[in-house]
C-alpha positions, 0 to 999 in steps of 0.5 A, a space after each residue: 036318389 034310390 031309396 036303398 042308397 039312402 037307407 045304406 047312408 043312414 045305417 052307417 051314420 047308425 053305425 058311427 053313432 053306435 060306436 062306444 065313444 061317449 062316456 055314458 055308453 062306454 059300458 055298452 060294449 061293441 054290442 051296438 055297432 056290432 049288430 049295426 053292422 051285421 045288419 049294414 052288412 046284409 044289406 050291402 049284400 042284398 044291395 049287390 045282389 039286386 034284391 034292394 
């Protein structure tokens, strides 16, 4: 398994953990999910460009 596969599982496994859903977290905002994100995103598109 490549290694760029492995990190694309784990930024979405952050991202799904990132998202506002516990009550301790709630005042956090989509802050964190949105930046997990942003990242997931640049890396799928370096993924797709052949660059990972």
């Amino acid at each position: 398994m490549p290694i760029s596969t492995i990190v694309i599982i784990v930024l979405i496994l952050v991202l799904i953990g990132a998202v506002p859903a516990w009550p301790h977290s709630r005042s956090w905002g989509y802050g964190p999910a949105g930046i997990i994100g942003a990242v997931l995103v640049i890396v799928l598109v370096l993924l797709l460009m052949g660059r990972i």
